[in-house]
N, C-alpha and C positions, 0 to 999 in steps of 0.2 A: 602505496595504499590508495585505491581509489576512494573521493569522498567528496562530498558537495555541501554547502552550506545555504538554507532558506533563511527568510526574514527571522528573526524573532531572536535571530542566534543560535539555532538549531541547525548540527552538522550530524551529515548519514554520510555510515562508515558500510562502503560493500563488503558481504560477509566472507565473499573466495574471489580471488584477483584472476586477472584475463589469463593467466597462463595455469588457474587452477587450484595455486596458493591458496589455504584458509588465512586471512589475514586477523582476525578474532579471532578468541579463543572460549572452548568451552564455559570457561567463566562468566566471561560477558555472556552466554547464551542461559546460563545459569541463573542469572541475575535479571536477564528478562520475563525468562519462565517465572521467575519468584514473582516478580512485580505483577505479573499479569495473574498470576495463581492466587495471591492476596486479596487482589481487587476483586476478584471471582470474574474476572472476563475469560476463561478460558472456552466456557461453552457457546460466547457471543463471538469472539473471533476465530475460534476453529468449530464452526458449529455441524459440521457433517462428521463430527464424534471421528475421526479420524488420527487425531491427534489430544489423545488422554492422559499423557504423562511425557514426563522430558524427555525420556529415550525415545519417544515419538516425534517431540519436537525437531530431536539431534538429525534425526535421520531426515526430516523433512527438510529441514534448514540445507545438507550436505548432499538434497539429490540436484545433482546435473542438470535436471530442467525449470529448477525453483531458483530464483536469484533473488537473492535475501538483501536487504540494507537495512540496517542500525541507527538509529536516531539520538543522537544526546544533547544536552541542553546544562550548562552549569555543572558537568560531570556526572551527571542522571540519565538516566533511560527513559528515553522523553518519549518516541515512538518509532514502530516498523512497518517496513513495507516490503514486500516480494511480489517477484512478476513472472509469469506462466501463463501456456495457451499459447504462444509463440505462432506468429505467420506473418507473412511478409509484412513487416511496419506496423505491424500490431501485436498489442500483448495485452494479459486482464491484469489488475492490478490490488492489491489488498491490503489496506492501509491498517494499521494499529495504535490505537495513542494511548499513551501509556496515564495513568492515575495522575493527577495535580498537573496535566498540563494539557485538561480539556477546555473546553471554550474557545479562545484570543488562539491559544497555543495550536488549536486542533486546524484553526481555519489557516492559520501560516505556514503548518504543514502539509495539508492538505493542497495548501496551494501552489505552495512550492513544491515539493516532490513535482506537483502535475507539471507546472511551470518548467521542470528540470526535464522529466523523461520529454516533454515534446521540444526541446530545445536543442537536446544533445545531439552532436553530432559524431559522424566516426573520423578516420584519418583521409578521409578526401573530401571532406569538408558535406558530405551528403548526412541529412534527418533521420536517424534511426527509427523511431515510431512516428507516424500520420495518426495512428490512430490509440487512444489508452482506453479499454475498455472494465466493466465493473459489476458483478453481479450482486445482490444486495438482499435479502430476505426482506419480504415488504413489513416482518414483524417488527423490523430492524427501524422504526420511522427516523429516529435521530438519525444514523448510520447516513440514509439516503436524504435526510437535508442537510449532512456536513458533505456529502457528495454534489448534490448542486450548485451550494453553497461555495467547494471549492474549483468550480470549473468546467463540472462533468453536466453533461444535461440526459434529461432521461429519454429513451429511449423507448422503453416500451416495458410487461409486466410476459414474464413466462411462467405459464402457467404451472405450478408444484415444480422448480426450478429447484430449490433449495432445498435438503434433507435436516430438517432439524433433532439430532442426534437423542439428546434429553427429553423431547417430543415424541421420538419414533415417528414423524411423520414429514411427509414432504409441503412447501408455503412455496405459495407463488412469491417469484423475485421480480422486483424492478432492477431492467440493463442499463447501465452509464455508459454513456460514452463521451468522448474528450477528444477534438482534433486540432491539430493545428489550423492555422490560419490559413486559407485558400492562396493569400499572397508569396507563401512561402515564410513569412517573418518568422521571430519569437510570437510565441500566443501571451506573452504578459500582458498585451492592455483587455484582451478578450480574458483570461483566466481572473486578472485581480477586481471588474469591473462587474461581473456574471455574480448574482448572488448578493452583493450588496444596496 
């Protein structure tokens, strides 16, 4: 099972393994849906009304070009993230924190995650992303200062960018973006120093 661990004590568990494998189980995706359905985040993080009920979730979770990770903390569902948009060493990225482990919690995920995709490497030792990109609804203002806050800097505002479902209307987004270090290093001293 692939899976990484950030600061805080927080480990993300990838939802389908390299060869295809779901390695979680509907349950766990049951039990994230609930947590987020409670807190009523589901219109803030699936906000182009795209995904309105679980069976939306399921399907979204298990398409081919959505790669999902799982977050836990203390055996809780601490927070998610997927990645999509794919091209060469670049991907967007979409973070979710789950209820009671916003705050301290949000910025160590937030940072690590970022910390991890621009770290990782493949099997000949080459950087898989140079670049982690993030598109943001500017209605979203927390949203885009736990983004700068954890690494990402802004890039610029696209104009009715975002479709806000509940709204019927589309809001201009602010873009993130996230690179690694020009030297080629790890980005930790650039990512945990950015924002505080």
């Amino acid at each position: 099972m692939y899976g990484f661990e950030v600061d805080g004590g927080f480990t993300f568990y990838k939802f389908r393994g390299f060869d295809g494998t779901e390695l979680l189980t509907d349950g766990h995706l049951r039990w994230f849906w609930e947590t987020m359905r409670k807190a009523g985040q589901l219109p803030v993080i699936f906000y182009d009304g795209t995904v309105e009920g679980f069976g939306d979730f399921q399907k979204l979770v298990r398409c081919e070009d959505q790669h999902f990770f799982f977050g836990f903390k203390d055996q809780q569902p601490a927070g998610l993230f997927w990645l999509n948009g794919f091209t060469s060493k670049s991907c967007f990225v979409h973070i979710a924190i789950m209820p009671g482990f916003h705050g301290k919690g949000t910025l160590q995920m937030g940072r690590g995650v970022l910390r991890h995709l621009l770290s990782v490497t493949d099997i000949a030792s080459g950087y898989i992303f140079d670049c982690i990109k993030g598109l943001i609804p500017v209605t979203n203002p927390l949203a885009c200062r736990m983004a700068e806050r954890s690494g990402f800097r802004k890039a610029g505002i696209l104009p009715q960018a975002a479709y806000l479902a509940v709204e019927d209307k589309s809001v201009d987004a602010a873009i993130f973006c996230a690179v690694r270090n020009n030297e080629g290093g790890t980005p930790e001293t650039k990512i945990s120093k950015q924002g505080e």
